[in-house]
N, C-alpha and C positions, 0 to 999 in steps of 0.2 A: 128440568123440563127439556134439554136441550137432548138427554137419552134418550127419554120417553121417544119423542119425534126423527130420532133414527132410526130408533126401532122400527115406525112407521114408514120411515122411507128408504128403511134397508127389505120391509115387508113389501111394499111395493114393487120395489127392485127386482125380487124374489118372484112375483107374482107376473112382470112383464117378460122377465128371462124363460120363464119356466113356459111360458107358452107358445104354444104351435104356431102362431105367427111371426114370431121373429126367425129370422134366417141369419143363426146365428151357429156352427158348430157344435155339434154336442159334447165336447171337450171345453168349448171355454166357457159353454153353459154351466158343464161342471165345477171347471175352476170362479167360475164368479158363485154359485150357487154355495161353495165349501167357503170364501169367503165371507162373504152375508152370512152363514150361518155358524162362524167363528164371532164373527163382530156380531152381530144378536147376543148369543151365547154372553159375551164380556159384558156386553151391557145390561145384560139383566141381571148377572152376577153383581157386576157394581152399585145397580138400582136397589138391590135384595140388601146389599151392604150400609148404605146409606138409610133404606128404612129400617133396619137392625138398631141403627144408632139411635135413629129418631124417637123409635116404639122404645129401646131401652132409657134416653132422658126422660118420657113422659112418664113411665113409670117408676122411675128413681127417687122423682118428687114427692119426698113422704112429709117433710116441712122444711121450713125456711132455715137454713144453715147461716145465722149470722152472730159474729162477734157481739155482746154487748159488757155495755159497764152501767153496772149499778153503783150508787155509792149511797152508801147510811149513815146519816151525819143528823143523831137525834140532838135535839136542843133543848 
């Protein structure tokens, strides 16, 4: 969850820098802009990786993999 919510607040980020109101040089707009959109980038990669795992367990479960012991001990 904690990705999810960067993403949002590296969006944001991206959303306040990039506007005509900030009096900010268009060089470190730049560099902040390439930034945020390295870190977005990784993290959605990482989130994409994490649900790969998730959707592969869920699907794996075809039955219950468990040891057992019978024993026949007619009388």
């Amino acid at each position: 969850m904690k990705k999810i919510s960067s993403i949002t607040g590296l969006g944001i980020l991206v959303l306040i820098v990039s506007s005509p109101f900030m009096f900010i040089s268009q060089e470190w707009k730049n560099y902040v802009l390439m930034i945020a959109g390295l870190a977005i980038t990784v993290l959605s990669l990482m989130i994409r990786k994490e649900l790969h795992k998730v959707i592969k367990i869920v699907h794996d479960v075809h039955e219950a993999k468990a040891d057992t012991y019978v024993e026949n001990n007619p009388q």
